[in-house]
N, C-alpha and C positions, 0 to 999 in steps of 0.2 A: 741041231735038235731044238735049241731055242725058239730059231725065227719058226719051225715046223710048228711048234708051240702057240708062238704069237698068231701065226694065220689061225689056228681054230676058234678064234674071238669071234663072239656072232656079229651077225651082219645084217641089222636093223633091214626092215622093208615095209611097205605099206601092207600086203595081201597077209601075212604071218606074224605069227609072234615067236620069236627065236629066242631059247636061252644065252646067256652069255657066258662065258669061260675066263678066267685068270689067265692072263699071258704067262704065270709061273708056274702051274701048275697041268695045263690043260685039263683040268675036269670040266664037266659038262651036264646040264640037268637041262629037259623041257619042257614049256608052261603051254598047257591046252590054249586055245582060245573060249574055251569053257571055265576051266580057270580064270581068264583074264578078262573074263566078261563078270564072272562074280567078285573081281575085286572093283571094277568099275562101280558095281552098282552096291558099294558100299557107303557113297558118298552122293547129295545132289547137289549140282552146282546153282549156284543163285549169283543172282547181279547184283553188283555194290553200286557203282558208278560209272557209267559211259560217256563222260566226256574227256578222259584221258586218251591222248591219242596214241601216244609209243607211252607207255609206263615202264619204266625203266626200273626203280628203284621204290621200295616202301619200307617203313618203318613202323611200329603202334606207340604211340607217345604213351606217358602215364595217365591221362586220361581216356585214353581209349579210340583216339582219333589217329588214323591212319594219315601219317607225309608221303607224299609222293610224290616222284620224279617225274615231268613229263621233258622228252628227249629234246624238245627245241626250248626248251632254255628254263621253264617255269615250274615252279615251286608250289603245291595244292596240300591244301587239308580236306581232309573227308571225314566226316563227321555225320556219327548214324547212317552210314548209307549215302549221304549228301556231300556234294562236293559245294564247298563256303567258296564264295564268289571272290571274297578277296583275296588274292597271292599274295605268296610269303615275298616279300622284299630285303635287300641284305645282299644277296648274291651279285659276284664277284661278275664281268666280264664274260661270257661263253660264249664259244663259237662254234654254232650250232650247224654242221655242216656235213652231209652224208650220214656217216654212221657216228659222228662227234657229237655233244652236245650236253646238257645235262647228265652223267649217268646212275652211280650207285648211291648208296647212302644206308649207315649203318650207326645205331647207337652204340657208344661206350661200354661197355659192360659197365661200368657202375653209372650210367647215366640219369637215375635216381638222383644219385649223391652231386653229380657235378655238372648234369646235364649238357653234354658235350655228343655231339651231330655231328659224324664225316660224310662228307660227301666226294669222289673223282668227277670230272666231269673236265671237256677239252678247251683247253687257255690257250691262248697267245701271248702268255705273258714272256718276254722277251727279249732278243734284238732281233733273232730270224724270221724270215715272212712264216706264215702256217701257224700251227698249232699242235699242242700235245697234251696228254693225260696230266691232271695234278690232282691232288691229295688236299683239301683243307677239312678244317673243323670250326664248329661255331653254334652256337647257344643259338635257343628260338623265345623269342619274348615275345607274345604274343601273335602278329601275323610277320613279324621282321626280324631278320636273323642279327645277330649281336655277336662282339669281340671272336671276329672271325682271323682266323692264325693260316697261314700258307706254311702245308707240313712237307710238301714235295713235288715238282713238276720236274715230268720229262722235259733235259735241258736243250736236244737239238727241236725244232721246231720244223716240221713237216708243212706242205702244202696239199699232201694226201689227203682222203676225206677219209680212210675207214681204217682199223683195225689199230683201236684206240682203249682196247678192253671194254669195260674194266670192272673189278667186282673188288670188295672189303669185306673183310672179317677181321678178328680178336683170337688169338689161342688163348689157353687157360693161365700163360703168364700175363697174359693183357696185351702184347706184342698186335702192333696194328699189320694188317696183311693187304697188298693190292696189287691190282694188274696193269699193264701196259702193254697193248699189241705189238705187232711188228712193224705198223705202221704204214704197211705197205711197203714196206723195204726189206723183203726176204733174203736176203744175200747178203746185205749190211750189217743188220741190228743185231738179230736173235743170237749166234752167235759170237760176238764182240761184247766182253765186259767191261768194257770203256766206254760206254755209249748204251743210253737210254732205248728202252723197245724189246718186245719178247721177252718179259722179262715179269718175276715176281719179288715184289721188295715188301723188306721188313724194318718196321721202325716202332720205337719206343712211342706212347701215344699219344707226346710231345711233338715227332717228330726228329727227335735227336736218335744219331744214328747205334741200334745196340753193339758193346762191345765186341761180343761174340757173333756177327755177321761173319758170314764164309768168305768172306772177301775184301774184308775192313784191310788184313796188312797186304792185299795184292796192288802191285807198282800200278796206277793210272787205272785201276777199276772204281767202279761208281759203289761205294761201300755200304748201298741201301739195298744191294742184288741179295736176295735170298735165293734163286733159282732162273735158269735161262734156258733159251733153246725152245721160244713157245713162240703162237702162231699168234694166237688171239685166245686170250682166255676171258669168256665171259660167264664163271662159272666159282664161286670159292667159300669155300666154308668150312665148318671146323667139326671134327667129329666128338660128339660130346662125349664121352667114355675116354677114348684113347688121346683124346688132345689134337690127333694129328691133323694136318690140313691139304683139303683135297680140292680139287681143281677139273673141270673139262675147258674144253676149247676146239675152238673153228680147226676143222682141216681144211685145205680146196675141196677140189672135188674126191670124196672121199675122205677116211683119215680121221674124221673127230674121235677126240679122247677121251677120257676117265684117266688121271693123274694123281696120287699120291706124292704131296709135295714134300719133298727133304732139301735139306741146307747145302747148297753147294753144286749140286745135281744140275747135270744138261740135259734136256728131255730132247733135245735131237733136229728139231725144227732148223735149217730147212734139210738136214743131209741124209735125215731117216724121215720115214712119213710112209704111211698105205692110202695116200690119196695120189693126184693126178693133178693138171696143172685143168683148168676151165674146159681147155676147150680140147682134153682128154691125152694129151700131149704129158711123156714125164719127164719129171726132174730132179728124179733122182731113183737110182736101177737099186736101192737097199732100205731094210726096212730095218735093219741092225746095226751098229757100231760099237764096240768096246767103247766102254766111259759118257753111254748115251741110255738113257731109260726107256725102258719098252712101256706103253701104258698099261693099265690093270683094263681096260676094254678100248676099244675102237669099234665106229660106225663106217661100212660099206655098203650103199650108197650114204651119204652125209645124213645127219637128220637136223643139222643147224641147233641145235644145243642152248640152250639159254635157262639162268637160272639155275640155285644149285642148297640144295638143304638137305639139313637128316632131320625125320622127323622124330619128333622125340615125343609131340602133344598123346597124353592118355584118349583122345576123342577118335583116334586112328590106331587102333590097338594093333591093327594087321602088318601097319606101315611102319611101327616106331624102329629106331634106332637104324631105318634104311634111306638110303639118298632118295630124294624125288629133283627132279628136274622136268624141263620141259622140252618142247622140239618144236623151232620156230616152221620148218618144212614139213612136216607132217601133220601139224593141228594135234598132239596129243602131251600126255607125261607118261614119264617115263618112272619107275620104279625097282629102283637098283638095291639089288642084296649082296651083302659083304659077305666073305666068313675070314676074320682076322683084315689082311690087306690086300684079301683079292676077291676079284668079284665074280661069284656064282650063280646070276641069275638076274634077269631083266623082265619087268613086264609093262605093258603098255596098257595106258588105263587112258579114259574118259574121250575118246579117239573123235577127232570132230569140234573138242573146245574151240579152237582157234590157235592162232600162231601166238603163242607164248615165251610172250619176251621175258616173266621174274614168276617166281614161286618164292613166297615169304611165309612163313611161321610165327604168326603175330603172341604177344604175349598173353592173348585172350585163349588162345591154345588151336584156333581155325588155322585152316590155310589159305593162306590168299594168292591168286594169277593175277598175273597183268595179263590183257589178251589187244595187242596191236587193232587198233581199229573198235573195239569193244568196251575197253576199260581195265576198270578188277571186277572178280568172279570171288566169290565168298565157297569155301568148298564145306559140306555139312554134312556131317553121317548123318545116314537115314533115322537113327533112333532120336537124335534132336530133334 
């Protein structure tokens, strides 16, 4: 009855707009494309700046100037709309390679008071050849980053180029959250808690490891694992009301998720999944396992997923307190409604943006895209 369940999860497409269903519950509602045409044109999107190539990651300082990540290695302020010619300098080593390279970046919750900048992005810092995900932090003084702290890097080092995560967030204890893909080594990493990959960790915003980790007293596990069994999550944030923190990520073909992250939990990656191997070939004949989490939605065909917030700003009154993401394959966002921890309902807005790699909720109360090849897109209700 379960997995009967899980299958009536909608099933993202270009031509339609399909509700979506809680794998726990199986309910089900549908949105017109009439509907989904008037929540589009509740917003118009405007250009900020177009010489970001992959923007990856953004931030809005206390002044009101936008950091951002660009994916081969570089560090930019955007200031009114303008992007300042000079790069931030400071930054560590990256190896900037397929899908590696600069990635997230998330201020402190009290970054007022102590001004403290994390950023993941892919190192080689090391003995083994390749490279993997780490975690640092570091103060911005002017255009140069200062008293920069190494909080955690995945310790085996790959020569893979993709599936490197990675996204940051803060829960309301202040607990630092981030990802690491699989690295390309689906059969190895995800589920092995001995070894770095597929995997979500939690750390103190020190970096020192919290006592209560699900896996602090397990023999030879890595005791920064909050959660395993993941493909590639490039997706995580925290729900402002209930605290909890949610996550999507890459399926192959087919299979991306909506995840609800808990302590301890295996989300299944690679021995459940509703995707398919590339080149349409499977690898595995179950979509269920005892002691493996079903997701709160999945996408069949894929929509590439990127980017991950609830909006909370009063300028989007229609939107608040619901997830927006984006979809690197389909050129749109996506607008997810919860009721408690499952999810009832999807709709697809602004169709045609561009492939969108980050959705950020700047402290000014806008929303801002990154759009591959484009830049950031400033999003604006119609009544501003």
């Amino acid at each position: 009855m379960k997995q009967q369940l899980a299958k009536t999860l909608v099933l993202s497409s270009m031509v339609s707009l399909l509700a979506a269903c809680s794998a726990s519950d199986g309910n089900s509602s549908q949105q017109s494309d009439e509907q989904n045409n008037d929540a589009q044109a509740q917003v118009k999107v405007m250009p900020t700046q177009s010489d970001v190539v992959i923007p990856w990651g953004m931030v809005q300082l206390s002044n009101d100037d936008l950091l951002v990540s660009e994916r081969t290695g570089k560090l930019r302020l955007i200031r009114n709309g303008v992007m300042i010619d000079e790069e931030i300098t400071g930054l560590p080593s990256i190896v900037a390679n397929n899908q590696g390279g600069l990635l997230d970046i998330a201020l402190h919750p009290d970054y007022q008071q102590n001004g403290w900048i994390y950023f993941t992005f892919s190192s080689d810092k090391g003995d083994d050849e390749g490279s993997n995900t780490a975690l640092i932090r570091a103060r911005l003084k002017e255009f140069a980053l200062v008293d920069l702290e190494w909080l955690y890097k995945g310790a085996e080092n790959s020569e893979k180029g993709h599936h490197y995560g990675s996204r940051i967030t803060f829960d309301k204890q202040g607990f630092v959250y981030f990802s690491i893909g699989d690295r390309g080594q689906r059969d190895a990493l995800p589920q092995d808690i001995s070894v770095d990959g597929g995997k979500i960790y939690r750390l103190h915003d020190d970096g020192r490891i919290p006592a209560d980790n699900p896996f602090v007293n397990v023999e030879n596990a890595k005791p920064a694992i909050f959660s395993y069994g993941h493909r590639n999550p490039q997706g995580l944030t925290t729900h402002p009301v209930t605290g909890a923190v949610w996550s999507h990520e890459h399926g192959p073909k087919g299979g991306d998720e909506i995840n609800r992250i808990e302590a301890g939990k295996n989300y299944g990656w690679p021995v459940i999944s509703y995707g398919v191997n590339y080149s349409g070939t499977s690898f595995t004949d179950i979509t269920e396992k005892d002691g493996m989490e079903q997701p709160k939605l999945y996408w069949d065909p894929s929509i590439a997923p990127s980017g991950l917030i609830f909006v909370t700003s009063d300028k989007y009154p229609e939107w608040q307190n619901k997830m927006l993401l984006g979809s690197m394959k389909f050129n749109h966002l996506v607008l997810v409604t919860l009721d408690g921890n499952n999810v009832v309902e999807q709709q697809k807005l602004l169709e045609g943006i561009g492939r969108v790699r980050n959705v950020y909720q700047g402290r000014d109360g806008f929303i801002y895209v990154g759009i591959d090849g484009q830049g950031i897109k400033k999003l604006v209700p119609e009544q501003e």
